[in-house]
C-alpha positions as CSV (number, residue, x, y, z in Angstrom):
1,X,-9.7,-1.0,19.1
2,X,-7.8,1.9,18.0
3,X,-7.4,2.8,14.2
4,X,-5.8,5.3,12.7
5,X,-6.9,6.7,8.7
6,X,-3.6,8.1,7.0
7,X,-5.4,9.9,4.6
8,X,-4.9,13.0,2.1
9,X,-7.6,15.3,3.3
10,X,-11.8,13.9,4.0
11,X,-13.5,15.8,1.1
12,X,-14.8,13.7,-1.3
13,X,-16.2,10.7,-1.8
14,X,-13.8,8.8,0.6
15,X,-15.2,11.6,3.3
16,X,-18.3,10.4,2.5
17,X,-17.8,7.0,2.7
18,X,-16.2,7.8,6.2
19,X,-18.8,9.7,7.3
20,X,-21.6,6.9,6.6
21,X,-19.2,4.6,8.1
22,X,-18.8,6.3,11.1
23,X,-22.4,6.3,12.4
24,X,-22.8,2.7,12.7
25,X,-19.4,1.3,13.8
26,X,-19.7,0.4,17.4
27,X,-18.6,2.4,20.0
28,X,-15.8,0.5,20.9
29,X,-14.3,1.2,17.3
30,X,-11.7,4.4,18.3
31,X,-11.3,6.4,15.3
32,X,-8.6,8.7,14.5
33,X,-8.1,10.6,10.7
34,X,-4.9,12.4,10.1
35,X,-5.1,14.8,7.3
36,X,-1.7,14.6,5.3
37,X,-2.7,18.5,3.9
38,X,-5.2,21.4,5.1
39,X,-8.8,20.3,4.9
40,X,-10.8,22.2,2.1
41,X,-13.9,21.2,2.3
42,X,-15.1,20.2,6.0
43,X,-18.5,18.8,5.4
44,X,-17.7,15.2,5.8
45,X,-14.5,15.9,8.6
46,X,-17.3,17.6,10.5
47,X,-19.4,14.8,10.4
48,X,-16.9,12.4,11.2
49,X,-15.9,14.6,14.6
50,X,-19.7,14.9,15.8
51,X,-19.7,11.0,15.5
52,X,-17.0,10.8,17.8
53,X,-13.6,10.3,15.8
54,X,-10.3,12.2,16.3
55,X,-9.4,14.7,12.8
56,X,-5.2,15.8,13.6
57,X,-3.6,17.9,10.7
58,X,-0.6,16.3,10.3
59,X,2.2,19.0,11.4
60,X,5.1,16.4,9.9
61,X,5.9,13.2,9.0
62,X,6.8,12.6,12.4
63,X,4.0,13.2,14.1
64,X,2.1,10.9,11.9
65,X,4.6,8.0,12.9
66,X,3.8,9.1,16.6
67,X,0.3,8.3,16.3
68,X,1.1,4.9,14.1
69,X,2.8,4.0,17.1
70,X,0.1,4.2,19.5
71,X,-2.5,2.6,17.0
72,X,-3.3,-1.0,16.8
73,X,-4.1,-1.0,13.2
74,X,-3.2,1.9,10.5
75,X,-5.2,2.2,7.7
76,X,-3.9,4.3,4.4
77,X,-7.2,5.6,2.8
78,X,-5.4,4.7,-0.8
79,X,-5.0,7.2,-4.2
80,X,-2.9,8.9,-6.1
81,X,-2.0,11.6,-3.9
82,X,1.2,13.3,-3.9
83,X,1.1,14.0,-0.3
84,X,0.3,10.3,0.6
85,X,3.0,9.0,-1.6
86,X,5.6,11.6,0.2
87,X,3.9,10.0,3.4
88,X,4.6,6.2,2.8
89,X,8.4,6.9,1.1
90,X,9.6,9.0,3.8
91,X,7.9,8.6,7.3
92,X,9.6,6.3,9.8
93,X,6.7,4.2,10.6
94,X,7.2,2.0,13.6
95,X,6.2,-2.0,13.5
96,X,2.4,-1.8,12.4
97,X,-0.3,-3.5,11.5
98,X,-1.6,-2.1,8.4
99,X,-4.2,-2.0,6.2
100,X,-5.2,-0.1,2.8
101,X,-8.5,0.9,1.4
102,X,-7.7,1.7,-2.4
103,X,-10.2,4.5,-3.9
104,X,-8.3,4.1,-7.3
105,X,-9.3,0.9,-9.1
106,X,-5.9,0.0,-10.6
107,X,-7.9,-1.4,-13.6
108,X,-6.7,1.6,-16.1
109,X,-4.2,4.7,-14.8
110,X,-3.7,5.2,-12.2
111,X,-2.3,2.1,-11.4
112,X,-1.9,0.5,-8.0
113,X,1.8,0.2,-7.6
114,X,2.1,-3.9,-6.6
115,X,4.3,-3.3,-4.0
116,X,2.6,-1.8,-2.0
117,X,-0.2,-4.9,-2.3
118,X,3.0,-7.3,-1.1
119,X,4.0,-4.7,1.8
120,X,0.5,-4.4,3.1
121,X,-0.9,-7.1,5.3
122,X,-4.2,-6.4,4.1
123,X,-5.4,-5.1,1.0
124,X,-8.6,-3.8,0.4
125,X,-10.4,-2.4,-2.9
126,X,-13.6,-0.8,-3.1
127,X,-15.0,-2.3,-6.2
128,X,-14.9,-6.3,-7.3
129,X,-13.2,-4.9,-11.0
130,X,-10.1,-4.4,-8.8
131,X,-10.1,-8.2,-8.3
132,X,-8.8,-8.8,-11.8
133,X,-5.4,-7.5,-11.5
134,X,-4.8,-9.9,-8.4
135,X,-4.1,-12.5,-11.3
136,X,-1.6,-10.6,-12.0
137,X,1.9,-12.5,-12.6
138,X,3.7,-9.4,-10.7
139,X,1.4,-10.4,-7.7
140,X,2.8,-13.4,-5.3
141,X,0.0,-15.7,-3.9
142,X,0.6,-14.0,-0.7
143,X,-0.4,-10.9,-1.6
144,X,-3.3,-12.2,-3.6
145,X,-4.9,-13.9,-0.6
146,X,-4.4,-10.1,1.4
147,X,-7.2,-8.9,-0.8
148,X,-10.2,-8.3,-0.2
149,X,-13.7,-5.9,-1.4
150,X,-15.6,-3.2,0.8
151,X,-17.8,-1.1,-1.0
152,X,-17.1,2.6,-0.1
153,X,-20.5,3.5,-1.9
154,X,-24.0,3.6,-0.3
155,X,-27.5,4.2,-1.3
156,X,-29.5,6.5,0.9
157,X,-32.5,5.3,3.3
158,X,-35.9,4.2,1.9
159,X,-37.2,7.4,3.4
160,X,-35.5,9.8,0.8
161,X,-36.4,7.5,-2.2
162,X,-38.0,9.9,-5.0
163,X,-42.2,9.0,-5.6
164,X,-42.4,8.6,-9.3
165,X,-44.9,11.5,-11.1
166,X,-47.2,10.1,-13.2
167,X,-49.0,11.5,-16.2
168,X,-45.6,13.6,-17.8
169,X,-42.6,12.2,-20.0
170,X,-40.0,10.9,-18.2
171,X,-36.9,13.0,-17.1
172,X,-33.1,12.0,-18.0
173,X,-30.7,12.8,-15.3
174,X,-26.9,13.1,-14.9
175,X,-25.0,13.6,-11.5
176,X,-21.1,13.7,-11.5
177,X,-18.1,15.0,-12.6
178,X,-18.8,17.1,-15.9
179,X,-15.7,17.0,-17.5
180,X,-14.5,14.8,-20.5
181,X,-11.9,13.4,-17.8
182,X,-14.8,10.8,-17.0
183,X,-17.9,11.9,-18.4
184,X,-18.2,10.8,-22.1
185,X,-18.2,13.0,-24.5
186,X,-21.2,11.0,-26.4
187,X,-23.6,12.1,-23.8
188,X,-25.0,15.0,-26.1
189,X,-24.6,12.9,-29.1
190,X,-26.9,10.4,-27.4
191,X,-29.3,13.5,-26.2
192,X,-29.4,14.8,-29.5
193,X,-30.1,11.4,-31.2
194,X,-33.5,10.4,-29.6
195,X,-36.9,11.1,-30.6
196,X,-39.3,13.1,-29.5
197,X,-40.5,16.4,-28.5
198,X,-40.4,16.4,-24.6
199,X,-36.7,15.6,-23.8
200,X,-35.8,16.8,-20.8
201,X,-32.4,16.4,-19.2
202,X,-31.0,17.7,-16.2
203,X,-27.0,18.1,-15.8
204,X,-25.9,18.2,-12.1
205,X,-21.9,18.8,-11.4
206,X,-20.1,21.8,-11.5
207,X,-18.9,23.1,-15.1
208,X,-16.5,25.2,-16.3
209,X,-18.9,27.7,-18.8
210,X,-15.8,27.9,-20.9
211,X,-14.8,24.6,-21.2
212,X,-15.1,21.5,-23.7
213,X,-18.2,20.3,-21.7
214,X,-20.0,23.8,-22.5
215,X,-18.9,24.2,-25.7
216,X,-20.1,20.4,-26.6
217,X,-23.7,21.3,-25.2
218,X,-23.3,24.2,-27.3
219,X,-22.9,22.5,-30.3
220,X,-26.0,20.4,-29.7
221,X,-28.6,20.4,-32.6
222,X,-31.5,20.4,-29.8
223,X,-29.6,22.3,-27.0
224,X,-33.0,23.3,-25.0
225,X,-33.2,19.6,-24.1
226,X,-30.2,20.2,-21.7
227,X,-30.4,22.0,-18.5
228,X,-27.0,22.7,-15.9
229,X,-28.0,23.0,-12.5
230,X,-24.2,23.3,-11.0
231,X,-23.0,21.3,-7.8
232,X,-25.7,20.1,-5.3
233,X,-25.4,19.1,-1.1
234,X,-28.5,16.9,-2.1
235,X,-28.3,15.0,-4.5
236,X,-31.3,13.0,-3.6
237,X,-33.3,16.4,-4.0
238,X,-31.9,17.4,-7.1
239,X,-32.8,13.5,-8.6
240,X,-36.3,13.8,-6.9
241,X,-37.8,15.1,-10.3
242,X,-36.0,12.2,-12.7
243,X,-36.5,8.8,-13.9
244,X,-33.8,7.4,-15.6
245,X,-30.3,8.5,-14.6
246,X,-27.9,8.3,-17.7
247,X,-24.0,7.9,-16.7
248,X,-21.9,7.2,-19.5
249,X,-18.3,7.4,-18.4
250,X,-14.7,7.4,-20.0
251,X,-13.7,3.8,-20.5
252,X,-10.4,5.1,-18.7
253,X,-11.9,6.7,-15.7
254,X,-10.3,6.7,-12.2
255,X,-13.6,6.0,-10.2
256,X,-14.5,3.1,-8.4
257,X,-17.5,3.3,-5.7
258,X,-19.5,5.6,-8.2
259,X,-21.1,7.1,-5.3
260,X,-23.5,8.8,-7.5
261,X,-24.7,5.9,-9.6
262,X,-25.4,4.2,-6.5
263,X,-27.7,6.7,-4.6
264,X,-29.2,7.4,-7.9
265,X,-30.1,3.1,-7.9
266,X,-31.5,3.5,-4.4
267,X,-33.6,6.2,-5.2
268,X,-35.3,4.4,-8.1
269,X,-34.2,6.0,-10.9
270,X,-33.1,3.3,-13.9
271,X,-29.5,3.1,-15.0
272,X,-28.0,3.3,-18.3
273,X,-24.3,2.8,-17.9
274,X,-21.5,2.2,-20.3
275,X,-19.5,-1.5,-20.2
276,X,-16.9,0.0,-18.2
277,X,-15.5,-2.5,-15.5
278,X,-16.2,-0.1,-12.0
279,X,-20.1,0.1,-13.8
280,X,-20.3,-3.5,-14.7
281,X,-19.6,-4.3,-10.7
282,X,-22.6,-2.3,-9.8
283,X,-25.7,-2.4,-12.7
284,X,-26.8,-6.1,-13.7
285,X,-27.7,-5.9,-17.2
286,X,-31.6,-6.2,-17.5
287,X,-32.1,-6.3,-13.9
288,X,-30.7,-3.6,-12.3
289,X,-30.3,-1.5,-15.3
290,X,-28.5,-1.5,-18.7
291,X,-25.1,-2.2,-19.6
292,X,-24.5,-0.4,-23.3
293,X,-21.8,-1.7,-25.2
294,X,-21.4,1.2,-27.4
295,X,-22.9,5.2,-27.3
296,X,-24.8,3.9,-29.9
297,X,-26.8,1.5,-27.7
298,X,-27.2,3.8,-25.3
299,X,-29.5,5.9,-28.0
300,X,-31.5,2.6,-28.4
301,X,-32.2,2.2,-24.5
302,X,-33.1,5.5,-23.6
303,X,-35.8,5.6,-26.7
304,X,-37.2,2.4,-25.4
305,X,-37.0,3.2,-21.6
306,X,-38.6,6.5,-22.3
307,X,-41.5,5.0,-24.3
308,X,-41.9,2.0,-21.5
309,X,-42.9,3.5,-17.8
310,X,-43.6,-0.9,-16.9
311,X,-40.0,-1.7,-17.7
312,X,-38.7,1.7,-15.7
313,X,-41.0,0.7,-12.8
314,X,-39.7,-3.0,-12.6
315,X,-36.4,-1.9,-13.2
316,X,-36.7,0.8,-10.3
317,X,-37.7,-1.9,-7.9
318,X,-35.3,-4.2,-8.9
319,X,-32.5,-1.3,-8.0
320,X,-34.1,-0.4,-4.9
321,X,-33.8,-3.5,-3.5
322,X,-30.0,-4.8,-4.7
323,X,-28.7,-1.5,-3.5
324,X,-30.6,-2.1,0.2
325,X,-29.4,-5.5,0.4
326,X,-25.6,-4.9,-1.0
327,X,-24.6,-1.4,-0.8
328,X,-25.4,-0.3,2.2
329,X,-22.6,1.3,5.2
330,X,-23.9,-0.5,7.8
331,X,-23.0,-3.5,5.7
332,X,-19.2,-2.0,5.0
333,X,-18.9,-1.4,8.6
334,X,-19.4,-5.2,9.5
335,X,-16.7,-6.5,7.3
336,X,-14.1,-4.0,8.2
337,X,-14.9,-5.3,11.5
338,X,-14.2,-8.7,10.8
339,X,-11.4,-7.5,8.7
340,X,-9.9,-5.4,11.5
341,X,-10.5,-8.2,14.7
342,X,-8.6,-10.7,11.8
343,X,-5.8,-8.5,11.8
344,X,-5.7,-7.7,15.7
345,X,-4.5,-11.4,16.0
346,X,-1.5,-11.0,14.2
347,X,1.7,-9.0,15.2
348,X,2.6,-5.7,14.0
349,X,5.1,-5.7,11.1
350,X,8.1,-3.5,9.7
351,X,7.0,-2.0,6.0
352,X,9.2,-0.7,3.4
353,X,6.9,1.3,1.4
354,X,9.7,3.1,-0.3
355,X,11.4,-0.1,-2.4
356,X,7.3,-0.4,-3.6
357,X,7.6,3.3,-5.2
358,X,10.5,4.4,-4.9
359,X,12.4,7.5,-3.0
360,X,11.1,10.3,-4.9
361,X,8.4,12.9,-6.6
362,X,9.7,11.4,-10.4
363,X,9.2,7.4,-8.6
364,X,6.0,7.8,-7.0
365,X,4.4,9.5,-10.4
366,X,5.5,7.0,-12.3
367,X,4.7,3.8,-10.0
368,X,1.0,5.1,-10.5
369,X,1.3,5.1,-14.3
370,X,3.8,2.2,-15.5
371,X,4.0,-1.6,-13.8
372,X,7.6,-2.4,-12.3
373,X,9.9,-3.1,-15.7
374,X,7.7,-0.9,-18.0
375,X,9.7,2.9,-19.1
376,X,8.1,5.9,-18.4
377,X,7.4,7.5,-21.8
378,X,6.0,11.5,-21.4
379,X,4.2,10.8,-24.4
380,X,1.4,8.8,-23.1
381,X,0.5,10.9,-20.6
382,X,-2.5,12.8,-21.8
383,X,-3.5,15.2,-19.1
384,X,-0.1,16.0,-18.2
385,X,-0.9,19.9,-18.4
386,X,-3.8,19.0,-15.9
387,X,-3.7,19.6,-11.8
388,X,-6.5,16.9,-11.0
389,X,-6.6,14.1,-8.7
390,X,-2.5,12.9,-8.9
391,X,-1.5,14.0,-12.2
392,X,1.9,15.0,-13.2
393,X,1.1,18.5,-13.1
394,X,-0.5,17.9,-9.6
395,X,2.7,16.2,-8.6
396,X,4.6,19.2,-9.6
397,X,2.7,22.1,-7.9
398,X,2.6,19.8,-4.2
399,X,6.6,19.4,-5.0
400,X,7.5,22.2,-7.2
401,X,11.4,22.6,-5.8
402,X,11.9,18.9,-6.9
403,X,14.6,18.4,-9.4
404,X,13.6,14.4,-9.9
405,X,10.1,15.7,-11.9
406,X,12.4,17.7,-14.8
407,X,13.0,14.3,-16.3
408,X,9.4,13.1,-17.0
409,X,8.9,16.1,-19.5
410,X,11.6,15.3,-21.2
């Protein structure tokens, strides 16, 4: 079985997921990646090539039809990328089965054009709160039985789980993006609320030192609490020393597997989460963790996990366990397997990606911030002036000779 990954580039968390995936697929399962832009970081592409996949730079648009052509299924590793939208518009793709595994959840912007659900003829999403825009009225019900779930986020082994210290207050941890783009900016408001002498928290993610993030921690009426360790290759070291791992999020954020919450689960620490949809998928209220409806709450739960090491330990085991059981790769590799043998049965098909989002730089922004019918107004986009992950200013350095992006900042 030959399949081919269309994808942006393998850093990441889909390099991750890839990675995991790729040491337990059988043998039989031939694996080529083609990168649609220069790989940055190769930690995950390397891991993916000593496992015994194929990684091709793509060299054009052509090329990458070559290889679709001598595939039996093509699967688009699925987000807001400029370079992935240029890919689907304008490469002449042969007859193909296809496949795509969505990163984005579609739940808040970006948006998951629905065209491209309908042109598919499988469509995957790697967390359940995708499932709710497949009641969609803009989706047929032949594209709503294309969908499906794979996770894309695993816990690690048993072996690296973290063995609780006993006889010292409990540690608060955080591991993630530290920016106000997802991380909410009530995480030092909550810090700075609770009681007690022996707060400890520990930050890990790379900061900018002059930032809003900085500046907020800065402002804190108990800033010793609060510690920045910077990036970490393991996280699993860097969580060793914590017990409850607090990850309130932006109720807009673009994430979905939540890689970090997830290793974090498997590793025993207890969630605290906020009631945003991509969390709710993963924490059970009260079992696996706790669901805060409010920054507010989250004060409350802290102070009592702090002050309850039974409740943290039942809570741990109860993690441990639903993460073993449900988010594991070897688990994600047996469906796309079934997935992928469902679809081998089936002929290849023609796609026109381009009448799903449309035929230029301006098109393909917008199809990932307004549904089909809706205007584009500049005025809603709030982190226009930002380069990150598929904004509009993103969009404009990949394409910056393109005359059809003048209009959005109009």
């Amino acid at each position: 079985m030959k399949i081919l990954h269309v994808t942006p580039h393998l850093g990441g968390g889909v390099g991750k997921a890839h990675a995991a995936l790729r040491g337990v697929l059988p043998e039989e399962v031939e694996q080529t990646f083609v990168l649609l832009e220069q790989p940055r970081d190769r930690r995950y592409l390397e891991s993916i090539e000593s496992g015994g996949a194929r990684v091709v730079t793509a060299a054009s648009l052509e090329q990458v039809a070559e290889l679709a052509s001598k595939a039996d299924i093509v699967q688009f590793e699925f987000w807001n990328h400029p370079r992935l939208f240029e890919c689907l518009a304008r490469c002449a793709f042969p007859a193909m089965r296809t496949v795509f595994w969505s990163h984005i959840s579609g739940v808040s912007k970006p948006l998951i054009p629905p065209g491209l659900m309908e042109e598919a003829m499988r469509f995957v999403f790697t967390t359940k709160a995708s499932l709710d825009i497949s009641s969609s009225a803009l989706l047929s019900e032949v594209a709503r039985s294309k969908l499906a779930v794979i996770n894309s986020g695993f816990g690690f082994p048993r072996a690296d789980r973290c063995v609780p210290v006993r006889n010292r207050n409990p540690a608060i941890a955080y591991l993630g993006t530290v920016d106000f783009v997802k991380m909410h900016p009530g995480f030092f408001d909550t810090i700075d609320a609770l009681t007690g002498d022996d707060i400890r928290v520990s930050v890990w993610g790379a900061i900018d030192p002059s930032g809003p993030v900085a500046a907020r921690a800065r402002a804190m009426r108990r800033p010793e609490r609060m510690t920045f360790h910077g990036e970490t290759a393991e996280p699993a070291v860097a969580l060793a020393d914590a017990d409850i791992f607090f990850y309130p999020l932006q109720p807009d954020h673009y994430g979905t597997a939540e890689n970090a919450l997830i290793e974090a689960m498997s590793l025993g620490l207890t969630p605290v989460v906020l009631n945003n949809p991509a969390e709710m998928a993963i924490v059970r209220d009260c079992d696996t963790g706790f669901v805060a409806q409010s920054v507010e709450e989250c004060v409350s739960i802290l102070q009592m996990l702090l002050l309850l090491p039974e409740l943290r330990e039942k809570i741990s085991r109860n993690a441990i366990r639903h993460v073993a059981e449900n988010r594991t790769a070897t688990q994600a590799a047996f469906d796309f397997m079934v997935l992928w043998l469902g679809l081998l049965s089936k002929s290849p098909q023609p796609c026109d990606f381009r009448r799903a989002i449309g035929a230029n730089p301006a098109d393909w922004f917008v199809a990932t911030q307004c549904l089909p019918g809706v205007e584009w107004s500049p005025l809603t986009w709030k982190h226009a002036q930002q380069r990150s992950k598929g904004t509009l200013a993103h969009f404009e350095s990949v394409f910056a000779s393109d005359a059809s992006l003048a209009r959005l900042r109009l």
